[in-house]
C-alpha positions, 0 to 999 in steps of 0.5 A: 114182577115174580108172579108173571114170570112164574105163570108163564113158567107154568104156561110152558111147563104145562105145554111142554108136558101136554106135547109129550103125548100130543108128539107121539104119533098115533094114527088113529082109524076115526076122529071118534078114536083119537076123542075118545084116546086123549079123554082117557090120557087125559083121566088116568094118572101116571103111576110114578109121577103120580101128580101127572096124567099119562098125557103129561107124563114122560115116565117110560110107563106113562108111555106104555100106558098111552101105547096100551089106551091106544091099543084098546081104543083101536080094538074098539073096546069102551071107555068103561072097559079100558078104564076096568082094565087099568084099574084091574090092573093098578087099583083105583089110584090110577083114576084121577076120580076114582069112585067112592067106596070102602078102599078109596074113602080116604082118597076123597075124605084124606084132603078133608081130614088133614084140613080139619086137623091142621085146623084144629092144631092150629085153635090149639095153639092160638088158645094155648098162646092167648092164654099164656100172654102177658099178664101184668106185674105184681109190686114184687116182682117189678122190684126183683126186675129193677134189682136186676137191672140196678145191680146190672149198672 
């Protein structure tokens, strides 16, 4: 029962969220323009929200951000340039697929790494625990724990 509810929670947050842009009047000179704009909002990555794209994003700079691609796409600058532009401007993290060089490794290996750590951990302590389990009882320690317990009576 909590699971359709929950997908359709995430339906409409995921709607509400792609109107935010989609509401914000742009009229754009072609429809190759207004293609172009929302494959862009759609490729960068909101700054303070930072698991959004500005298309998603109700942050003030998420709007400036659509305001600036809107712009450039009037001018008629590519996609390439208004994509330079942004990371000139805010470094590679604010390309969802930012390409992979020296800087952004971690960015592409991070996921990788902290699985195989967590991983790791993870054999760690299931060997750890097997080989601390219970092991069975000498003569003597079965007559201390019945000591134990008969004095407890």
């Amino acid at each position: 029962m909590r699971i359709p509810v929950l997908i359709t929670a995430i339906v409409f947050v995921s709607a509400a969220a792609h109107a935010q842009s989609v509401f914000e009047p742009r009229d754009f000179s072609t429809p190759e323009h207004e293609q172009r704009y929302h494959t862009l909002v759609d490729e960068l990555r909101c700054l303070v929200c930072q698991n959004q794209t500005i298309a998603e994003s109700n942050a003030d700079l998420a709007s400036d951000l659509r305001r600036e691609v809107y712009r450039m796409v009037e001018e008629g600058r590519s996609e390439d340039e208004i994509a330079g532009f942004m990371v000139d401007r805010y470094g590679d993290f604010v390309l969802y697929r930012p390409p992979l060089r020296g800087g952004t490794v971690v960015l592409w290996a991070g996921p990788f790494l902290l699985a195989a750590i967590g991983l790791t951990v993870l054999a760690v302590y299931l060997h750890r625990r097997r080989r601390m389990s219970a092991t069975p009882l000498d003569a003597d320690e079965r007559q201390r724990i019945q000591r134990i317990f008969d004095v407890e009576r």
